[in-house]
C-alpha positions in Angstrom: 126.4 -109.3 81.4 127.5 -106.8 78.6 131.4 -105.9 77.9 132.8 -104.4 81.0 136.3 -104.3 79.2 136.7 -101.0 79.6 136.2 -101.0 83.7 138.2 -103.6 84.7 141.6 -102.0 84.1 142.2 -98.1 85.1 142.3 -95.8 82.2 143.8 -92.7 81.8 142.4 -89.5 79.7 145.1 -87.4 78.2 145.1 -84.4 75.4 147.9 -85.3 73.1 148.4 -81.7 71.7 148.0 -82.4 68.9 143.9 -82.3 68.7 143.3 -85.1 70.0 142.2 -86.5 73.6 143.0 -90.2 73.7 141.9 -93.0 76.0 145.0 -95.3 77.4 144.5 -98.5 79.3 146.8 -99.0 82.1 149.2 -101.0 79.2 149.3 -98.0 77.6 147.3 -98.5 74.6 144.9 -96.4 73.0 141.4 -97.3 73.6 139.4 -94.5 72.3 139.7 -91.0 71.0 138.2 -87.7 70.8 138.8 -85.3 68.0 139.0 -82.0 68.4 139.0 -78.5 66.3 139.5 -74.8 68.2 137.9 -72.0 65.9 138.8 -68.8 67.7 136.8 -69.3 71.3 134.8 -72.3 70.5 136.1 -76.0 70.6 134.6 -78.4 67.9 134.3 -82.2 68.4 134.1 -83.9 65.2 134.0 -87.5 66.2 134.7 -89.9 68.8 135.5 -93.5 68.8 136.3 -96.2 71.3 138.2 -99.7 70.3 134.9 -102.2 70.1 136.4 -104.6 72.2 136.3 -101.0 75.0 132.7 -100.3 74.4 130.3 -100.3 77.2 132.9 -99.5 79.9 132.4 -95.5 80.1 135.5 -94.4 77.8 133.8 -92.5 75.6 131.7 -90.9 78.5 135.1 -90.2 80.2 136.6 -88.7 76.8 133.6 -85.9 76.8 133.9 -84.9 80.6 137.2 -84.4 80.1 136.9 -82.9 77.0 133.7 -80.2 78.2 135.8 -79.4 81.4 138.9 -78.2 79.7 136.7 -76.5 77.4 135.4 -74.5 80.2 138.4 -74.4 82.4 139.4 -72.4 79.2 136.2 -70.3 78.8 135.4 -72.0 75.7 132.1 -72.8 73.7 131.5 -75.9 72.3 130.2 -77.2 68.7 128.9 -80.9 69.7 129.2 -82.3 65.7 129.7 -85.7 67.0 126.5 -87.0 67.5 127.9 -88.9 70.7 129.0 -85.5 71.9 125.8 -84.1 71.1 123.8 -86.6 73.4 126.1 -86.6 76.2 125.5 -82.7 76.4 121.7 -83.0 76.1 121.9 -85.9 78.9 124.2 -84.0 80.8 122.4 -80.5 81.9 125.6 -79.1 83.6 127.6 -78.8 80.3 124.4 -77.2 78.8 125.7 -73.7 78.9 129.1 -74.6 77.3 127.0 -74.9 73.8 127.9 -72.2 71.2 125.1 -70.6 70.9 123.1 -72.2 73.6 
C-alpha cells in the first residue's frame, strides 16, 4: 500500500533562517527541505527534496503550504523554479495569485 513513512510519525515544518524550510520527524531528523531565495519582494524556491525513504507521506506538500503562506503572510510574490513547487501552485488555485507576475 505505498510508503506511508512520512504519516505515521508527526512532523514538524520549521524555517531555519538561514533559507531554508526543513522537514523534522518527531526524532528530530530532517526529512525533507525546501530552498529558498528573497529577491527584493518576491520569494524564489529553487528546489525541494524529501529523504526517499519520506516520500509519499505529504512532506513535501507540507513544505510548500508552509512555504506559500509565509510568503503571503509577508506580502510576497513567488518564483515557483522547482518544478514540484510549480505543480503544487497550478494544483492548488488558492496560492494562484501569489505568482510573480501572475
Amino acid at each position: 500500500m505505498g510508503n506511508d513513512a512520512g504519516s505515521s510519525s508527526p512532523i514538524s515544518i520549521t524555517d531555519d533562517g538561514s533559507s531554508r524550510y526543513e522537514a523534522r520527524s518527531s526524532d528530530g531528523d530532517v526529512v525533507g527541505s525546501a530552498d529558498y531565495l528573497v529577491r527584493g519582494n518576491s520569494v524564489i524556491f529553487p528546489h525541494t527534496a524529501v529523504d526517499p525513504r519520506h516520500r509519499g507521506g505529504g512532506i513535501a506538500s507540507a513544505l510548500a503550504e508552509r512555504a506559500l503562506d509565509d510568503a503571503r503572510d509577508r506580502g510576497r510574490t513567488v518564483v515557483p523554479a522547482c518544478s514540484f513547487f510549480e505543480t503544487f501552485i497550478s494544483e492548488h488555485p488558492e496560492y494562484q495569485d501569489l505568482v510573480a507576475g501572475a
